[in-house]
N, C-alpha and C positions, 0 to 999 in steps of 0.2 A: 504494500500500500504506500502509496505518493505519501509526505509530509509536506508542510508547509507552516514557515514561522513566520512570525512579522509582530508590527509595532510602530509605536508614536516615537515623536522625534527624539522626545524626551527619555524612554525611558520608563515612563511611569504604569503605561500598558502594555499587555503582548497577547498573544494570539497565538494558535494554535489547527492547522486545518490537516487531517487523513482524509484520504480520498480523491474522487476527479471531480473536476468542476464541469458544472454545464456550460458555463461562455463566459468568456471575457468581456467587457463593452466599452464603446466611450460615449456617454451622452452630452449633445452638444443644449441642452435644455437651460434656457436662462436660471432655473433653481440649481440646477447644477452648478452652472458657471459660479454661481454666488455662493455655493456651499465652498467649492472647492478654490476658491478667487484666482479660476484661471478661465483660460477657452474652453475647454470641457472638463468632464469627469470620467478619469480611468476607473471602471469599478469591475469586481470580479466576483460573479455570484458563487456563495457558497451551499446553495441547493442540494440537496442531497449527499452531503460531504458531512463529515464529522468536525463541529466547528467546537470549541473552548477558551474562553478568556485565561489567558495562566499566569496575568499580573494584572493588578489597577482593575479599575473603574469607569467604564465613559460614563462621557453625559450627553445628553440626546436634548433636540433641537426639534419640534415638531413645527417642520414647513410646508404641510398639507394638513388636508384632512385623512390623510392615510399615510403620509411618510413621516418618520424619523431618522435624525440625520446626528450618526456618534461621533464623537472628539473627543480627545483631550483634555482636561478640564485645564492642562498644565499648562501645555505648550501649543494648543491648538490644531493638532493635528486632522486633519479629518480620518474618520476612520470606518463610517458605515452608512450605508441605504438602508432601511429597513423598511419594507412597504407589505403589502398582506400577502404578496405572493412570494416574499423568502428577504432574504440578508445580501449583500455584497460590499466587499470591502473593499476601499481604497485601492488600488493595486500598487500605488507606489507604497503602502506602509508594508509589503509583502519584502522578508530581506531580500525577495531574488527577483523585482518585478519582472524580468527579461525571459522569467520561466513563462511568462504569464500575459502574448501578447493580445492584442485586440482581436474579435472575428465579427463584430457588429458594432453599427454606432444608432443609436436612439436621437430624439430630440433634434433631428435634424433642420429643423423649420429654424431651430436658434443658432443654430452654424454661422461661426463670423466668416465671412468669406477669402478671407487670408490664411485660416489655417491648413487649406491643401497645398499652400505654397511654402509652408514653414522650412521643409526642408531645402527649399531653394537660398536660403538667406545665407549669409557668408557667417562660417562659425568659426572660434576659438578657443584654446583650452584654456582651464581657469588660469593658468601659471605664465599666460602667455600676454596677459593684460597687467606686469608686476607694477611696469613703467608709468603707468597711468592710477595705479592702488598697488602703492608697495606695503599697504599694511597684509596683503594676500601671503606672501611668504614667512608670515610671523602667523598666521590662523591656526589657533589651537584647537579643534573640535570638540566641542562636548554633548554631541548627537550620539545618543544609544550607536553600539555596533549593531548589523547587520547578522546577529546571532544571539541566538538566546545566551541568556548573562542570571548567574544564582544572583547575586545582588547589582542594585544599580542605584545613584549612580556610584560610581567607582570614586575613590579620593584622590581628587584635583591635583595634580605636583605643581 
């Protein structure tokens, strides 16, 4: 059986998923965009899969008459849909979102119309802008790892 960990930025929740997912999605839906305060929302249902909280507490946000929307109480992370037909999590708070990529998009009617063009845009790495933000090569992280951790957070040096 598949495993799957993940969590908020912080640290203060984590998650736990055995099993296969029904679909990946990204809804481009103006409550989306506002839950997630981007172009759209990566979300990954957990349907039929064996889901468990195995740190922390969300808090929930109710932006319909039928949905609820988990975060972070901490750090604000988004971290769940819940609507009457099942759960789906954030996919970026997945440690490995890359396992996990899109096969449907929702809410198309709120599609801003540049993001089919995202990847045309000229990119750079973060290490590549120091000249312009040299406080980048001094950035200590204190974003939970990418794996589950017995305690968190860890002591600062």
């Amino acid at each position: 059986m598949t495993v799957y960990t993940g969590g908020c930025q912080c640290g203060a929740i984590r998650f736990r998923v055995e099993g296969e997912f029904s679909h990946s999605s990204i809804c481009h839906c103006r409550m989306c965009q506002k839950a997630f305060g981007g172009y759209y929302a990566p979300l990954v249902s957990v349907r039929g899969a064996d889901f468990k909280w195995t740190r922390g507490k969300r808090k929930t946000f109710r932006s319909s008459n039928f949905v609820e929307r988990g975060f972070c109480g901490d750090c604000g992370t988004p971290l769940t849909y819940e609507a009457p037909d099942g759960m789906a999590i954030a996919a970026g708070a997945f440690d490995d979102p890359a396992l996990l990529p899109p096969t449907i998009q929702y809410g198309i009617e709120g599609k801003l119309p540049f993001t089919d063009k995202l990847h045309e845009l000229p990119g750079m790495r973060t290490q590549d802008d120091v000249e312009n933000a040299p406080f980048i090569s001094e950035i200590v992280s204190y974003q939970h790892p990418d794996h589950d951790t017995t305690e968190w957070p860890e002591e600062r040096k």
